[in-house]
PDB file of N, H, CA, C and O in Angstrom:
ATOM      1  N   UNK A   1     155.099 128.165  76.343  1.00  0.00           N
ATOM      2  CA  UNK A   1     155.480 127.252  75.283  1.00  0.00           C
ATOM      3  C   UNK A   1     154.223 126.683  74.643  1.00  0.00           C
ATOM      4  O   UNK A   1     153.146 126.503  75.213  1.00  0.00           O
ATOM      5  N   UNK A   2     154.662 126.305  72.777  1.00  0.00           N
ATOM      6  H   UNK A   2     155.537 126.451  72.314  1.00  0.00           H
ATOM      7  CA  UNK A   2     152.877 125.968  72.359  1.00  0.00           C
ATOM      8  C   UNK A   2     153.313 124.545  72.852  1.00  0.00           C
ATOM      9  O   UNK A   2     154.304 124.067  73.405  1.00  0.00           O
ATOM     10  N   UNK A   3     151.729 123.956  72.245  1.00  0.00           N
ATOM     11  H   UNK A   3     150.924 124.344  71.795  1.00  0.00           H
ATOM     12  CA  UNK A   3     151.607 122.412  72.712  1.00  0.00           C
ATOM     13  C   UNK A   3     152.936 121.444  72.392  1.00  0.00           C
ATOM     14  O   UNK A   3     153.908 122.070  71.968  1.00  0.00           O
ATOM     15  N   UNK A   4     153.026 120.675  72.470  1.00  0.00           N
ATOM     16  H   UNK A   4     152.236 120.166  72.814  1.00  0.00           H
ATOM     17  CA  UNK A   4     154.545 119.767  72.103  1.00  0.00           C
ATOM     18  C   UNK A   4     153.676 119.113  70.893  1.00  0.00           C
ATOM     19  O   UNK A   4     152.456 118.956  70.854  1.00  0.00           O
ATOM     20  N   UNK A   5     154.680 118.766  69.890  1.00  0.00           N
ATOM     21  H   UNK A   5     155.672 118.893  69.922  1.00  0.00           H
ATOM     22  CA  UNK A   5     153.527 118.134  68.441  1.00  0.00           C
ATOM     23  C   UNK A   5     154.245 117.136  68.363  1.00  0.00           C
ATOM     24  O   UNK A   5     153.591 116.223  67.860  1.00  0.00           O
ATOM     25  N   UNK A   6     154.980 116.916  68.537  1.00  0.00           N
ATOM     26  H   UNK A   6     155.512 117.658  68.946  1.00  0.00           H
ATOM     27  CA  UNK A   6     155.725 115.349  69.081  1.00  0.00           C
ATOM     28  C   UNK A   6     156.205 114.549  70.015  1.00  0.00           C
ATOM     29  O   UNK A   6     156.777 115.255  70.846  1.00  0.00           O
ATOM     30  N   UNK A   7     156.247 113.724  70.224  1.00  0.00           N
ATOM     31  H   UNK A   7     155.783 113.151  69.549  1.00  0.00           H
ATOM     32  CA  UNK A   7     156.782 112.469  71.483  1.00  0.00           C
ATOM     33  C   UNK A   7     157.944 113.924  72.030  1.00  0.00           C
ATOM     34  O   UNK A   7     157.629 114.897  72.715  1.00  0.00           O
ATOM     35  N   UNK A   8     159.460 113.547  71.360  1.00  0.00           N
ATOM     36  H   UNK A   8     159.716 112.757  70.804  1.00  0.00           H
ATOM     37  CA  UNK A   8     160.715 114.454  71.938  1.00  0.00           C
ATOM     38  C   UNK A   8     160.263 115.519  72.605  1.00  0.00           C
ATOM     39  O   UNK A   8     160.899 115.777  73.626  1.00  0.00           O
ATOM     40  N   UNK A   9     159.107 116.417  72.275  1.00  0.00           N
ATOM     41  H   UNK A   9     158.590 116.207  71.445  1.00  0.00           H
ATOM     42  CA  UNK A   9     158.638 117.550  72.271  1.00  0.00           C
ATOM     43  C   UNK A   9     158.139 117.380  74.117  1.00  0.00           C
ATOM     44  O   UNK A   9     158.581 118.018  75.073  1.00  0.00           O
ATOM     45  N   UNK A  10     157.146 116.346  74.098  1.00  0.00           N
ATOM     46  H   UNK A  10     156.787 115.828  73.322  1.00  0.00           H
ATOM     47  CA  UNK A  10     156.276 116.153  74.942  1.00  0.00           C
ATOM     48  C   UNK A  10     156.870 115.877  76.381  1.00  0.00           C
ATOM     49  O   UNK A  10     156.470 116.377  77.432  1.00  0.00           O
ATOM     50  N   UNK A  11     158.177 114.747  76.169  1.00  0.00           N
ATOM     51  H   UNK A  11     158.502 114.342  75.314  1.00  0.00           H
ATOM     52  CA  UNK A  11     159.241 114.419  76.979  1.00  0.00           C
ATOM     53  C   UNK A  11     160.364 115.697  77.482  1.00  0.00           C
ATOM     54  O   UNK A  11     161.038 115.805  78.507  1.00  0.00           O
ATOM     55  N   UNK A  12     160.257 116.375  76.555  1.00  0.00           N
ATOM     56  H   UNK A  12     159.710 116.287  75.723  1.00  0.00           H
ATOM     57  CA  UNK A  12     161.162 117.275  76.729  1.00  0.00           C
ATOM     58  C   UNK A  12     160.541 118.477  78.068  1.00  0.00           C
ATOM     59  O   UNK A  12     161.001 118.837  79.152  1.00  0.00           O
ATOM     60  N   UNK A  13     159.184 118.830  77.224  1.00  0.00           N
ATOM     61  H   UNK A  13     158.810 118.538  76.344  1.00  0.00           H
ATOM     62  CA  UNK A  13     158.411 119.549  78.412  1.00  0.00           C
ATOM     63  C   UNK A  13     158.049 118.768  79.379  1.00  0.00           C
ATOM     64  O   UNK A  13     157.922 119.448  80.397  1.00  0.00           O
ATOM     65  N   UNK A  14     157.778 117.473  79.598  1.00  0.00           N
ATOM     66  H   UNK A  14     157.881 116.921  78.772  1.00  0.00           H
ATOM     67  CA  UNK A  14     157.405 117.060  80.622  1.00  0.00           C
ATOM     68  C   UNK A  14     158.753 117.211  81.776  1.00  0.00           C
ATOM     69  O   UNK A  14     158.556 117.470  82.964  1.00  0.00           O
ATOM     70  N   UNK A  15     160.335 116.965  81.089  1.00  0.00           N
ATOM     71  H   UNK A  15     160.495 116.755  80.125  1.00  0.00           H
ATOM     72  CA  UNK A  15     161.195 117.125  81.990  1.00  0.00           C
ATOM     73  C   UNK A  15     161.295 118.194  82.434  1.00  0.00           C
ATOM     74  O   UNK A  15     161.786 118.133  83.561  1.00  0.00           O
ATOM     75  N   UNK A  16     161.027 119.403  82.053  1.00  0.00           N
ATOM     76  H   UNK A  16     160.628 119.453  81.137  1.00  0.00           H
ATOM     77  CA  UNK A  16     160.964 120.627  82.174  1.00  0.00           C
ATOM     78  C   UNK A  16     160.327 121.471  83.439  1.00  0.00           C
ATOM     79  O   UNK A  16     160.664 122.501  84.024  1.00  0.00           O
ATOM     80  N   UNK A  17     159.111 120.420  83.591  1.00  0.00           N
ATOM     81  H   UNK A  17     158.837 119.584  83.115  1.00  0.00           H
ATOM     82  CA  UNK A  17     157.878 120.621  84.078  1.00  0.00           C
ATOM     83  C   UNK A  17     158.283 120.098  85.401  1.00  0.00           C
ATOM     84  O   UNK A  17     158.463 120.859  86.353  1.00  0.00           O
ATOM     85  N   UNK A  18     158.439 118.737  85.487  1.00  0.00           N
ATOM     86  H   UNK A  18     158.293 118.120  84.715  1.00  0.00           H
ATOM     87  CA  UNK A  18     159.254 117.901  86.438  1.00  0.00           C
ATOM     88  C   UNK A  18     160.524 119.064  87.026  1.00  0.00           C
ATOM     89  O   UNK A  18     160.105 119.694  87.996  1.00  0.00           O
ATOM     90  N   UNK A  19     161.299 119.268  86.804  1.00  0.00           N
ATOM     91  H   UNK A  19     161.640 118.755  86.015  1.00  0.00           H
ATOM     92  CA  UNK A  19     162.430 120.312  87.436  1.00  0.00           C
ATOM     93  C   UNK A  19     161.909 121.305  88.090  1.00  0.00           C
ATOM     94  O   UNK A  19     162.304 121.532  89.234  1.00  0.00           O
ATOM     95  N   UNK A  20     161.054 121.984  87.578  1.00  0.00           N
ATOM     96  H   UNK A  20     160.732 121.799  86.649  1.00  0.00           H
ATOM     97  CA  UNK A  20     160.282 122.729  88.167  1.00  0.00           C
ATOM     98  C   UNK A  20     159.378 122.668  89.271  1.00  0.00           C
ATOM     99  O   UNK A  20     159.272 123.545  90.128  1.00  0.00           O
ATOM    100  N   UNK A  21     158.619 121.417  89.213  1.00  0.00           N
ATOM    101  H   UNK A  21     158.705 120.704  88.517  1.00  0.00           H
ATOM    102  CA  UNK A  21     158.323 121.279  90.895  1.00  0.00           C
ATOM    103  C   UNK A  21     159.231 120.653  91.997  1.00  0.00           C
ATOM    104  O   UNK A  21     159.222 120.696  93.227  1.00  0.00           O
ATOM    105  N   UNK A  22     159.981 120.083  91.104  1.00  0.00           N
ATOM    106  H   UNK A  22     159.988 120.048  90.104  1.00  0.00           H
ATOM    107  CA  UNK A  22     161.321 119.966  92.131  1.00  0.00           C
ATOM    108  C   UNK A  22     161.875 120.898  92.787  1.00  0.00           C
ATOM    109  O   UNK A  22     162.236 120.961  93.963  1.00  0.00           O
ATOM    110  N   UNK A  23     161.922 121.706  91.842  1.00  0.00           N
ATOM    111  H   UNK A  23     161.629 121.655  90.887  1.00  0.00           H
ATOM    112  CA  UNK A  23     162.804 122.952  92.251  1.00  0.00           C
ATOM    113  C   UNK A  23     161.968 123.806  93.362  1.00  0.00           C
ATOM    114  O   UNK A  23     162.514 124.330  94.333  1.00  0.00           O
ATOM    115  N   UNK A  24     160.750 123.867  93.125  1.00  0.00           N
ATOM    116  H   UNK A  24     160.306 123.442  92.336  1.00  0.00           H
ATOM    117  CA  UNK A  24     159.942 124.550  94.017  1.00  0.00           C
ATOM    118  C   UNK A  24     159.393 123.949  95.385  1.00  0.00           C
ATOM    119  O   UNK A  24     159.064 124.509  96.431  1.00  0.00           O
ATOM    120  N   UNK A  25     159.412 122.376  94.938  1.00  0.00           N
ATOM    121  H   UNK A  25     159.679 121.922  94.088  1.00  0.00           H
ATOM    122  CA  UNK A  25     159.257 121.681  96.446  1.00  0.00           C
ATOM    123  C   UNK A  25     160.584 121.714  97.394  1.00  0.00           C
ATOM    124  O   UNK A  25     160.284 121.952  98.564  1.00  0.00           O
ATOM    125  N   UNK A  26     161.953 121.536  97.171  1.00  0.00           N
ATOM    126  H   UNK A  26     162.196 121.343  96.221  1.00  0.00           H
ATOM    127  CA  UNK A  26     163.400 122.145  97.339  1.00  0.00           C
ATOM    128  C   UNK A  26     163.544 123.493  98.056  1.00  0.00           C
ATOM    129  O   UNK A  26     164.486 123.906  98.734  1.00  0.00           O
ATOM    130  N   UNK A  27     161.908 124.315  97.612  1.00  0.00           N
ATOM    131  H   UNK A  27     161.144 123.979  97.061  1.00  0.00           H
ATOM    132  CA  UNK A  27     162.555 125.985  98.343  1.00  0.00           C
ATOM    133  C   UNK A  27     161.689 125.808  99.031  1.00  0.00           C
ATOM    134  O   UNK A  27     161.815 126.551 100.005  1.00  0.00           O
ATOM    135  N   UNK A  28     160.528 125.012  99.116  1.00  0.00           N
ATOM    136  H   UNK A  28     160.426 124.409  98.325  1.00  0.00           H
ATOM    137  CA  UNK A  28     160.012 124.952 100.631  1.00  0.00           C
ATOM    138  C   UNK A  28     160.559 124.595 101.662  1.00  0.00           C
ATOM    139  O   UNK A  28     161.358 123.665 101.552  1.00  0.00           O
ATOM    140  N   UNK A  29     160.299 125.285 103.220  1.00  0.00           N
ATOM    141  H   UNK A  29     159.650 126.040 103.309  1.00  0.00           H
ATOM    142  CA  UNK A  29     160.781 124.640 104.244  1.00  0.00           C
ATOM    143  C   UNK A  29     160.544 123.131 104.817  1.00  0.00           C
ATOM    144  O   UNK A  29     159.478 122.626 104.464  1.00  0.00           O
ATOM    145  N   UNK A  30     161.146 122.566 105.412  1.00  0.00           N
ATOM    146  H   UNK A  30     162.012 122.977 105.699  1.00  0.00           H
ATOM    147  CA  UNK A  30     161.111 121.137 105.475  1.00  0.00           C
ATOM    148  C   UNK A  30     159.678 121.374 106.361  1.00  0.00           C
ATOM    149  O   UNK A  30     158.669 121.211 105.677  1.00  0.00           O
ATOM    150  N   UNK A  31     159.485 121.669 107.526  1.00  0.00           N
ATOM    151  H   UNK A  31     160.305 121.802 108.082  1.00  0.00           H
ATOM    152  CA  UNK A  31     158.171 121.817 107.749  1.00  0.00           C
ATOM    153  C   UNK A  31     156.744 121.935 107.188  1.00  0.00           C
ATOM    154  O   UNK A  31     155.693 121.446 107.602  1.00  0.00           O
ATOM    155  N   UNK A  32     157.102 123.023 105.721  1.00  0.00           N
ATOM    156  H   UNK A  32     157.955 123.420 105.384  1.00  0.00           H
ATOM    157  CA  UNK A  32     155.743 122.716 105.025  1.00  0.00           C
ATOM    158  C   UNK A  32     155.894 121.779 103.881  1.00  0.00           C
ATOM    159  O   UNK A  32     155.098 121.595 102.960  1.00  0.00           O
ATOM    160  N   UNK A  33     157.045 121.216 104.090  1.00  0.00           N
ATOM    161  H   UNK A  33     157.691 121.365 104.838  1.00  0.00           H
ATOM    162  CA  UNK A  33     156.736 120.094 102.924  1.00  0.00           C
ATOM    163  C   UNK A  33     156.364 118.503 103.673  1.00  0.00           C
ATOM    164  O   UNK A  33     155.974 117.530 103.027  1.00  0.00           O
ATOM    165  N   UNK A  34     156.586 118.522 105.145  1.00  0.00           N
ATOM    166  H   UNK A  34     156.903 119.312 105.670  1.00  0.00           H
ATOM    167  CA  UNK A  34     155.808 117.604 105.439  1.00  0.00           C
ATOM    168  C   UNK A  34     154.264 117.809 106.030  1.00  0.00           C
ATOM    169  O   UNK A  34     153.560 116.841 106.318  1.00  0.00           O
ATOM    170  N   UNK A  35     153.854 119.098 106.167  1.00  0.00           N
ATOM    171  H   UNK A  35     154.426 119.885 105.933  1.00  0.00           H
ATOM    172  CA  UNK A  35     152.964 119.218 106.733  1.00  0.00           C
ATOM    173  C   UNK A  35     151.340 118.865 105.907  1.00  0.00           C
ATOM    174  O   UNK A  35     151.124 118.831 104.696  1.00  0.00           O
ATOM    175  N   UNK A  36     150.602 118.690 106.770  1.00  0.00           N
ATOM    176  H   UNK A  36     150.777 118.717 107.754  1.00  0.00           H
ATOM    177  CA  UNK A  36     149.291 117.630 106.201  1.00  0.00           C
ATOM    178  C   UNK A  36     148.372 118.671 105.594  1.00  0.00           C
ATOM    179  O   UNK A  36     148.216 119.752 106.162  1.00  0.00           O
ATOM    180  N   UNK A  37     147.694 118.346 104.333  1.00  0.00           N
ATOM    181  H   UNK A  37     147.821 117.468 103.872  1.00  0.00           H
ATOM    182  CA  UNK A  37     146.702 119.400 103.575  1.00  0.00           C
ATOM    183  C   UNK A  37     145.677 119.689 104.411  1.00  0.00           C
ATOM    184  O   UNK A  37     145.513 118.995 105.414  1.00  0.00           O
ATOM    185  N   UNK A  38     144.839 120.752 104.123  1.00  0.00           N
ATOM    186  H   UNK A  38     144.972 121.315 103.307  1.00  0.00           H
ATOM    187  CA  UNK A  38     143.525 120.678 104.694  1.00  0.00           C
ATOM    188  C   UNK A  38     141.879 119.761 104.499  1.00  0.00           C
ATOM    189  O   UNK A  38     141.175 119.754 103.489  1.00  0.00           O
ATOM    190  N   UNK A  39     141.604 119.023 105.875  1.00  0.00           N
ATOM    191  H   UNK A  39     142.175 119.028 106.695  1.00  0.00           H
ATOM    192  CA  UNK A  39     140.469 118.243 105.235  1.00  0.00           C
ATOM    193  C   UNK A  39     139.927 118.737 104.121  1.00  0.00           C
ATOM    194  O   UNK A  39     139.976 119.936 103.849  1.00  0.00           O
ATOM    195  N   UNK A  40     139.152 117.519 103.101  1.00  0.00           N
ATOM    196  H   UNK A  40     139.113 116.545 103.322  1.00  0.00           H
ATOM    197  CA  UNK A  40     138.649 117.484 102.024  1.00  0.00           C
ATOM    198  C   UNK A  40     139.081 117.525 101.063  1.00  0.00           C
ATOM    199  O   UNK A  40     138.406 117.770 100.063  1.00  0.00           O
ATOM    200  N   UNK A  41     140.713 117.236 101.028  1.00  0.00           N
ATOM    201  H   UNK A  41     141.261 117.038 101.840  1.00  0.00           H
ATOM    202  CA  UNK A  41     141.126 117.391  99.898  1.00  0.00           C
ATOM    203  C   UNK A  41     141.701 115.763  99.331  1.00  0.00           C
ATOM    204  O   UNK A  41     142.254 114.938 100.058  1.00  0.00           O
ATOM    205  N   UNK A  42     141.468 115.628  98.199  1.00  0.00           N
ATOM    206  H   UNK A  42     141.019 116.298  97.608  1.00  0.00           H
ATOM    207  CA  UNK A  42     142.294 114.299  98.001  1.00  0.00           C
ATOM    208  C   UNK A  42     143.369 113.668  98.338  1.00  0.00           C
ATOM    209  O   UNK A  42     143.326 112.510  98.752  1.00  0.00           O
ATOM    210  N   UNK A  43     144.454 114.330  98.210  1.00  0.00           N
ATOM    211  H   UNK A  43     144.489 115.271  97.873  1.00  0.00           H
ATOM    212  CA  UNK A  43     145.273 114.326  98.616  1.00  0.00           C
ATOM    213  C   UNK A  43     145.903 114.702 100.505  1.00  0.00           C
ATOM    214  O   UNK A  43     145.432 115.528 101.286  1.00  0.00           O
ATOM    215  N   UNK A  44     146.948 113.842 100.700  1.00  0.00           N
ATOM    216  H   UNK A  44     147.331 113.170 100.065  1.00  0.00           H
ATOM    217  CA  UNK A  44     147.060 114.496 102.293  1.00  0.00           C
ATOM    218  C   UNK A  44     148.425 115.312 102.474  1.00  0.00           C
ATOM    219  O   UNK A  44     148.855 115.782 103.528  1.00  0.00           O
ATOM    220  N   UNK A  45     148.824 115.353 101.606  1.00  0.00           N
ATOM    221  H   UNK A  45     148.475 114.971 100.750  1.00  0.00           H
ATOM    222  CA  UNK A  45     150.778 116.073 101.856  1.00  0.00           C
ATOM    223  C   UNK A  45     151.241 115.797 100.400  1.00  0.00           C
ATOM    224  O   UNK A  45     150.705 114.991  99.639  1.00  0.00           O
ATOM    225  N   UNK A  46     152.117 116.438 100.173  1.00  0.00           N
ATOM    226  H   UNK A  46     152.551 117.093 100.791  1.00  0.00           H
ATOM    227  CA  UNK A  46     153.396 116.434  99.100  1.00  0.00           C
ATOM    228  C   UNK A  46     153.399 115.473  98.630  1.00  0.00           C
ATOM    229  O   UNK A  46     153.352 115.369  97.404  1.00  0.00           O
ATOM    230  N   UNK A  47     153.454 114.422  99.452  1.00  0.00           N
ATOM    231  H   UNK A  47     153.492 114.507 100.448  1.00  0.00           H
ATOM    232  CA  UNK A  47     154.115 113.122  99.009  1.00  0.00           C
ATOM    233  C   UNK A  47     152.814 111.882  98.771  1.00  0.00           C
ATOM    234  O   UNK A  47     153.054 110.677  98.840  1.00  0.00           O
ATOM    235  N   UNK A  48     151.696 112.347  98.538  1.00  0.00           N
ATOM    236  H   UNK A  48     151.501 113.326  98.482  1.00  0.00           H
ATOM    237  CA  UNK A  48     150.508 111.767  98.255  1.00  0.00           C
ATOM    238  C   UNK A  48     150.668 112.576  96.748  1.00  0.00           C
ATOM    239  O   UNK A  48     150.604 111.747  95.840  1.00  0.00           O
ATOM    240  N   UNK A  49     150.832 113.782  96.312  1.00  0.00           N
ATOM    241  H   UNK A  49     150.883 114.456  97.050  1.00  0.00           H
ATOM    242  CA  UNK A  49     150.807 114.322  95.267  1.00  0.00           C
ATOM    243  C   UNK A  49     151.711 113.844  94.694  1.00  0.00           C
ATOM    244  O   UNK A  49     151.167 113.245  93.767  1.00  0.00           O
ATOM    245  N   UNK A  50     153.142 113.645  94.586  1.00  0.00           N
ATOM    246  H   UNK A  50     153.583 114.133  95.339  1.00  0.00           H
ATOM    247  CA  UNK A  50     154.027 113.362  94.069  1.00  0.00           C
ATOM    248  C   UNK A  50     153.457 111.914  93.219  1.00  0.00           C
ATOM    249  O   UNK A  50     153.511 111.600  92.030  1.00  0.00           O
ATOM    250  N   UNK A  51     152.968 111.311  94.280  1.00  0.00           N
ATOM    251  H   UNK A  51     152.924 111.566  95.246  1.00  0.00           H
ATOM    252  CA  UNK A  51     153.037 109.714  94.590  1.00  0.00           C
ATOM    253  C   UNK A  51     151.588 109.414  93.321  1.00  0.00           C
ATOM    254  O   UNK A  51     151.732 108.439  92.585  1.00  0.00           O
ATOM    255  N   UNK A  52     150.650 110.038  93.201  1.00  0.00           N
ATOM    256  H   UNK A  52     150.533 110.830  93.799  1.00  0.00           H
ATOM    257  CA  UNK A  52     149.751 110.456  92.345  1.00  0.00           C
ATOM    258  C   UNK A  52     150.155 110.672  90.778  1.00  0.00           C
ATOM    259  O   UNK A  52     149.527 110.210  89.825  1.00  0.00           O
ATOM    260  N   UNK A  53     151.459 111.555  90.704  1.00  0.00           N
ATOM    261  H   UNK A  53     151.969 111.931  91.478  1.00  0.00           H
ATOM    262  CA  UNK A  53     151.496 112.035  89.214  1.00  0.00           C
ATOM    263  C   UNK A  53     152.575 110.934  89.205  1.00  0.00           C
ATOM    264  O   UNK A  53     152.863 110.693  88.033  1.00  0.00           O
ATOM    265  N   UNK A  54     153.259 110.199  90.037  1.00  0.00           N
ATOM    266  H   UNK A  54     153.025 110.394  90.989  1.00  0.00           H
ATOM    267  CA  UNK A  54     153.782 109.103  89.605  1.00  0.00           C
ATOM    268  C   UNK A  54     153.040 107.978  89.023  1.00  0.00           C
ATOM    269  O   UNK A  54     153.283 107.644  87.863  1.00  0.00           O
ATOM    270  N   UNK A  55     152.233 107.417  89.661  1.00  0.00           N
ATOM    271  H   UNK A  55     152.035 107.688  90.603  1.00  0.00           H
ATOM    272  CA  UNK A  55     151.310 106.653  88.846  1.00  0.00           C
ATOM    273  C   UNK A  55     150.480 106.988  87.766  1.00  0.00           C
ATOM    274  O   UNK A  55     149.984 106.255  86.910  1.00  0.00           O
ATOM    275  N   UNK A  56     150.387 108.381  87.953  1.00  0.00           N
ATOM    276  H   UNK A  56     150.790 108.976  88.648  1.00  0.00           H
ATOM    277  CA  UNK A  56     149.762 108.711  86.493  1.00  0.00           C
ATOM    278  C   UNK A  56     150.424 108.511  85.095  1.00  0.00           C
ATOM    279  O   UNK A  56     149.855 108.153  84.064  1.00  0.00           O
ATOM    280  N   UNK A  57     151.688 108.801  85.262  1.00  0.00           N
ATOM    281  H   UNK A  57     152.150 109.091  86.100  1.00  0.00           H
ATOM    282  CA  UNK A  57     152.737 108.735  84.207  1.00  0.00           C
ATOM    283  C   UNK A  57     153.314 107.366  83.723  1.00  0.00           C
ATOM    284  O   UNK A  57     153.949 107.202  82.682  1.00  0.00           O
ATOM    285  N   UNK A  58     152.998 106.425  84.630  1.00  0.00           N
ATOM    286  H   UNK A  58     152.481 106.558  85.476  1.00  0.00           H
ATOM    287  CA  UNK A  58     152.938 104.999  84.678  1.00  0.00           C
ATOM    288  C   UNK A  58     151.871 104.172  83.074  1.00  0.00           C
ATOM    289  O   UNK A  58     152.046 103.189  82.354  1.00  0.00           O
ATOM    290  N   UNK A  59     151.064 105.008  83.147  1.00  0.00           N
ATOM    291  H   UNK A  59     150.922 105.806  83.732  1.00  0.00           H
ATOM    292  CA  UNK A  59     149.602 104.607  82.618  1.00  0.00           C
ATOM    293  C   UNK A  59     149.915 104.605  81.350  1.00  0.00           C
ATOM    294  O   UNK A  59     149.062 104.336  80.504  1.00  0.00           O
TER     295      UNK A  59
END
């Protein structure tokens, strides 16, 4: 898809975008969706990432 050139546009792909890692965190097994990243990474699990683009979207 090209860039979104408006707000509706932008919201629209962002929901889009959103479903999609839903959908893909959903087909992981419950095991690797709690399981902990590898040192050095910013983040420590799923739910540090999640928890991340939540506050980002906040801003």
């Amino acid at each position: 898809m090209a860039r979104p050139k408006s707000k509706p546009e932008l919201l629209q792909l962002s929901q889009e975008n959103f479903n999609k890692l839903n959908t893909y965190i959903d087909s992981l097994s419950s095991n690797v969706q709690k399981a902990k990243f590898p040192k050095g990474t910013l983040n420590r699990n799923i739910r540090d990432v999640l928890a991340h683009l939540y506050h980002w979207h906040l801003m």
